[in-house]
C-alpha positions as CSV (number, residue, x, y, z in Angstrom):
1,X,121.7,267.0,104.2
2,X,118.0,268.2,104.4
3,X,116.6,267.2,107.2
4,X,113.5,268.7,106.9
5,X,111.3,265.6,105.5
6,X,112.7,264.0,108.5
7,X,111.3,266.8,111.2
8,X,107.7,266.4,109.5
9,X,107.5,263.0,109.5
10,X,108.4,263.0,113.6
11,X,106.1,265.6,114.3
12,X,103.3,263.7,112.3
13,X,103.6,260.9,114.7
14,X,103.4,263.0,117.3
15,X,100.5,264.3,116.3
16,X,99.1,260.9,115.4
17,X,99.6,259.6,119.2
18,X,98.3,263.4,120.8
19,X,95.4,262.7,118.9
20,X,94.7,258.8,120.2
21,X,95.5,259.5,123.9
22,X,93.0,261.9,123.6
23,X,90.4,259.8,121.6
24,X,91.2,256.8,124.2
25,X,90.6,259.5,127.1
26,X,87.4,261.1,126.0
27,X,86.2,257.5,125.3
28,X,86.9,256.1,129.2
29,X,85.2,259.5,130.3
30,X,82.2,257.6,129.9
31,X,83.2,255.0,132.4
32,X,84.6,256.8,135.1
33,X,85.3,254.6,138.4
34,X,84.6,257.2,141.4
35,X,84.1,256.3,145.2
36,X,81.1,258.5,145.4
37,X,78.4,260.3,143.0
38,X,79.8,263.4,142.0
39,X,77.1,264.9,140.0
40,X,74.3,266.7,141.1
41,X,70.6,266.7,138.9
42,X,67.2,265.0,138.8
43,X,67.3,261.3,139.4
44,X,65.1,259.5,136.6
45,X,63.3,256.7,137.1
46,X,64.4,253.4,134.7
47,X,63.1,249.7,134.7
48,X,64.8,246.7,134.4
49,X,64.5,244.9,130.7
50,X,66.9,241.7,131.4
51,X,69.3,241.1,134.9
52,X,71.0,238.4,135.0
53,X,74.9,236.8,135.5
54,X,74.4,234.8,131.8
55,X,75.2,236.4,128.5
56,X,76.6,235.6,125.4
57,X,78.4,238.9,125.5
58,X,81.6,237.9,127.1
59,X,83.7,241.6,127.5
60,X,83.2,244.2,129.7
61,X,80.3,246.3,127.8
62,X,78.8,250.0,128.8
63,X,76.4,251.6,125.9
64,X,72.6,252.6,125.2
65,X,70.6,251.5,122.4
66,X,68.2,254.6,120.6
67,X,66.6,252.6,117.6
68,X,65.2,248.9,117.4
69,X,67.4,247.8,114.7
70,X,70.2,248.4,116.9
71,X,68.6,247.1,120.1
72,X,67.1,244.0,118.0
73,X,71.0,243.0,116.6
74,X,72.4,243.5,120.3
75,X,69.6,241.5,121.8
76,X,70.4,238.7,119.3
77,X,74.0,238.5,120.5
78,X,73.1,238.8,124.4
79,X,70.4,236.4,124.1
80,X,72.3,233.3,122.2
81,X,73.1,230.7,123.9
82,X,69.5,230.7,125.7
83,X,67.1,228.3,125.5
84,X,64.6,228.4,124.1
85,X,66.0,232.0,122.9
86,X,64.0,234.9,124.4
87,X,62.2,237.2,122.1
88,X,63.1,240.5,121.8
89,X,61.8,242.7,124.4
90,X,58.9,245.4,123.4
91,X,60.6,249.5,123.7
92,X,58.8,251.7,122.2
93,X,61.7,254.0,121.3
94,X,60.2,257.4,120.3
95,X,59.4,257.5,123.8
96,X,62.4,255.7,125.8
97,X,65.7,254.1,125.2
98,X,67.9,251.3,126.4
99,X,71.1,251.2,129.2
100,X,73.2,248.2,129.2
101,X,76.1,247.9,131.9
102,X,77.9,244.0,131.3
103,X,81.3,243.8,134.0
104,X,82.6,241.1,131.4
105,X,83.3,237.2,131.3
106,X,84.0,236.1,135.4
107,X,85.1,232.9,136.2
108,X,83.0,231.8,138.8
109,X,79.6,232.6,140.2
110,X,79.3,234.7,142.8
111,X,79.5,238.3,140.8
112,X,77.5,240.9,139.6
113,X,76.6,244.2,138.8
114,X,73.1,246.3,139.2
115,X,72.2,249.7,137.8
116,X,71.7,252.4,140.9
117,X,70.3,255.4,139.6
118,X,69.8,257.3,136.6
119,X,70.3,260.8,137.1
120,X,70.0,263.9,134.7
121,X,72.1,266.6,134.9
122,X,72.0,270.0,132.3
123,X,74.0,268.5,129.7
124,X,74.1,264.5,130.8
125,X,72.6,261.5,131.7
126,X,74.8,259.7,134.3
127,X,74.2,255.9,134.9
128,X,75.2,254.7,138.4
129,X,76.3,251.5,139.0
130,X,77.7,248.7,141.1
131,X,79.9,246.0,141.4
132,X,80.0,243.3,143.4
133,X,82.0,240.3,143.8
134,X,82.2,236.8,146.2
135,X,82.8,237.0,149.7
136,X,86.0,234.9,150.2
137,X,84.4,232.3,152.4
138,X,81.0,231.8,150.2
139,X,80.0,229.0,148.1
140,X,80.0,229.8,144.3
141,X,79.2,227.7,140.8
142,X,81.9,226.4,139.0
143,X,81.3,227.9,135.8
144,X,81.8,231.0,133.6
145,X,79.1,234.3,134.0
146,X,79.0,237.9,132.3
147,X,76.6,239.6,134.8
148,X,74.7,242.2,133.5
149,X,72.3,244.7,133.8
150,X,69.9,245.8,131.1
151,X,67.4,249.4,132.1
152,X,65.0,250.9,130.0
153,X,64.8,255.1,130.9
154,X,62.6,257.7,129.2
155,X,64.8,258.8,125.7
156,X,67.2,261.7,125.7
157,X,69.3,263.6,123.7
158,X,72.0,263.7,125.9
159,X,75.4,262.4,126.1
160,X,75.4,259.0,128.5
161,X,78.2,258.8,131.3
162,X,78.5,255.7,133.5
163,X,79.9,256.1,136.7
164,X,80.7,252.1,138.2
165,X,82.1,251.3,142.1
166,X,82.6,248.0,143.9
167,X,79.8,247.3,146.0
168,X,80.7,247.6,150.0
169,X,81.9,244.0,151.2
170,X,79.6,243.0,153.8
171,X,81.0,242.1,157.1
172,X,81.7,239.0,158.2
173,X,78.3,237.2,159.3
174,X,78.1,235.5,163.0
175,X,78.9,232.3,162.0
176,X,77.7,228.7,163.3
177,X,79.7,226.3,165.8
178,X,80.6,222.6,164.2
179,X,80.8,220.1,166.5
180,X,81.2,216.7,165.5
181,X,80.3,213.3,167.8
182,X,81.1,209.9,167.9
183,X,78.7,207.0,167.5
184,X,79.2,205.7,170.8
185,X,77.0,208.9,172.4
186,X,74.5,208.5,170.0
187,X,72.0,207.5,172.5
188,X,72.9,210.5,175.1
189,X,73.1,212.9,172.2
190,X,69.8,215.0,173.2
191,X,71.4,214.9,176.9
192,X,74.8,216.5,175.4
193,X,71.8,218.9,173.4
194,X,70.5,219.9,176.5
195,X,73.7,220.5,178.1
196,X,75.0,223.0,175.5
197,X,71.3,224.6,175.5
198,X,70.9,225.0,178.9
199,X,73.3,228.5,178.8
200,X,71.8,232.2,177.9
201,X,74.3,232.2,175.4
202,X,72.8,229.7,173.3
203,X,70.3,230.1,171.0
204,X,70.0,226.1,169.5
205,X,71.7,223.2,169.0
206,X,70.8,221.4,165.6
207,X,72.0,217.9,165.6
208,X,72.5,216.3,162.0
209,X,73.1,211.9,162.6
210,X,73.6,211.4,159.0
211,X,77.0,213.0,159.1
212,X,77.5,212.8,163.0
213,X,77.6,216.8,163.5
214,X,75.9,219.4,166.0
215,X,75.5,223.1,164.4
216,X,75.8,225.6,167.5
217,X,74.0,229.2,167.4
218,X,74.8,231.6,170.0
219,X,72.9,234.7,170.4
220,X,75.7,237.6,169.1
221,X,73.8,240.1,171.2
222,X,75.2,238.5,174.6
223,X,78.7,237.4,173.1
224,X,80.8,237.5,170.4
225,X,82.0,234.9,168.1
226,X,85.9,234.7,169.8
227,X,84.4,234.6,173.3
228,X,81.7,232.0,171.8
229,X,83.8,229.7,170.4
230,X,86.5,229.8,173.6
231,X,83.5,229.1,175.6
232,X,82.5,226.4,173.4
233,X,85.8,224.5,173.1
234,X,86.0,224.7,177.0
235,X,82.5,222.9,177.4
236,X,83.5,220.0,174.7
237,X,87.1,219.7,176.4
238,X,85.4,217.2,178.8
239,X,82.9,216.0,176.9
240,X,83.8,211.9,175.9
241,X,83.4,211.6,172.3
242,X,82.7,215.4,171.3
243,X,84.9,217.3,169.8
244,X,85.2,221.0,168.3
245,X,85.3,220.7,164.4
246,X,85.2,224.6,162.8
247,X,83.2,227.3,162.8
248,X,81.3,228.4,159.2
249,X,82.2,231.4,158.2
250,X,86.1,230.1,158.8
251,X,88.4,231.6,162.0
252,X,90.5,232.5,159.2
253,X,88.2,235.5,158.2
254,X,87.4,237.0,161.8
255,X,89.4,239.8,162.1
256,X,89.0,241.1,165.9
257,X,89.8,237.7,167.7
258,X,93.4,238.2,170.1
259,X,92.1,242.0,170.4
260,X,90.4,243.3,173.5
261,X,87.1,241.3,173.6
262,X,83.7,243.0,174.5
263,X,82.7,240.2,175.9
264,X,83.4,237.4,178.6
265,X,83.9,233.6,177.8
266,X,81.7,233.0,180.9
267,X,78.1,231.9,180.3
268,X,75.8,231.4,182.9
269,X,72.5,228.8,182.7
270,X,69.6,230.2,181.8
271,X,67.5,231.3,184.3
272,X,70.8,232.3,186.8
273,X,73.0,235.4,187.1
């Protein structure tokens, strides 16, 4: 039996999927995802065309634009869905060309992404850029976005790399107290005010009738938000008709409460050591 047509048609494929790995991997070069900027070179300056977190390009979307017809059919496609639909913005591309970094179709508000830098190496132009996303205790819309980020730079040759990392997460802000009281202290409620006010640690006391709530600041210089919020539920324990409700950003997303605290629950008046 010859098996010879057989051996040629295995290599074949073989060749066929050496050759598509490679293709796929020269193609994601483009998009490398680093921790850090890896390149050295001059850093150009770019400015922004169009930033925004609604597209009608829905996928995940890193290219450059070099001619107007191009830049005029993409434009069309980003733009629809707008109304009234912007026109096309003025480049002038003898002189300069377009970057567009899109992160793709999210499901809520709250994301985004944001050209860093454009830097120019020998034999590159690398686009930095980041990520970010919502914190898990913040408000966002209901609704589909496709941020973007759309940068006009001074026209090159060059072969375009983009280089894209999530954007630090930002710490956990101080957050604000909830109280809430009951309609019988209505009248005594600037008393109860001054009572809370009357300690160093306390910055204000906003009371809000319509939905029977007081919003507590402290000052996070003098304690921090565990020893604030012990301190806090110890002044309300004997307070009739006050009680501790929650604390915006949530318990749930401190991390250093039950550790060694920095601070001490105790608060003295103001004016007294």
């Amino acid at each position: 039996m010859n098996r010879l047509p057989y051996v040629i048609g295995t290599v074949t494929v073989i060749v066929v999927l050496l050759v598509a790995i490679l293709l796929f991997t020269s193609n994601d070069q483009s998009r490398s995802y680093t921790a850090s900027r890896d390149y050295a070179g001059t850093e150009s300056t770019f400015e922004t065309v169009d930033h925004g977190v609604n597209s009608g390009i829905n996928q995940s979307l890193y290219t450059s634009f070099q001619s107007k017809s191009d830049f005029e059919k993409f434009w069309m496609k980003h733009s629809q869905g707008s109304y009234p639909q912007p026109n096309v913005p003025t480049v002038d591309f003898e002189t300069h060309m377009i970057i567009s970094v899109f992160s793709g179709v999210k499901n809520t508000g709250g994301y985004g992404i944001e050209v860093k830098s454009v830097t120019e190496t020998d034999s590159e132009m690398v686009i930095y850029s980041e990520t970010s996303a919502p914190c898990p205790y913040c408000m966002v819309t209901q609704a589909l976005t496709q941020p973007f980020h759309i940068v006009k730079v001074k026209a090159s040759p060059k072969l375009v790399r983009y280089q894209t990392v999530k954007a630090p997460t930002p710490p956990v802000p101080y957050p604000v107290f909830i109280l809430s009281f009951e309609d019988k202290v209505d009248a005594d409620i600037s008393n109860i005010v001054d009572d809370i006010e009357k300690y160093e640690t306390v910055e204000k006391v906003e009371v809000l009738k319509s939905i029977k709530f007081l919003y507590v600041y402290f000052d996070e210089e003098k304690i921090d938000r565990c020893a604030a919020k012990e301190f806090l539920e110890n002044q309300v324990e004997n307070m009739d008709g006050i009680e501790y409700l929650e604390a915006d950003p949530n318990e749930s997303y401190w991390t250093e409460c039950g550790k060694t605290s920095t601070s001490t629950v105790r608060s003295n008046p103001r004016g007294n050591s």
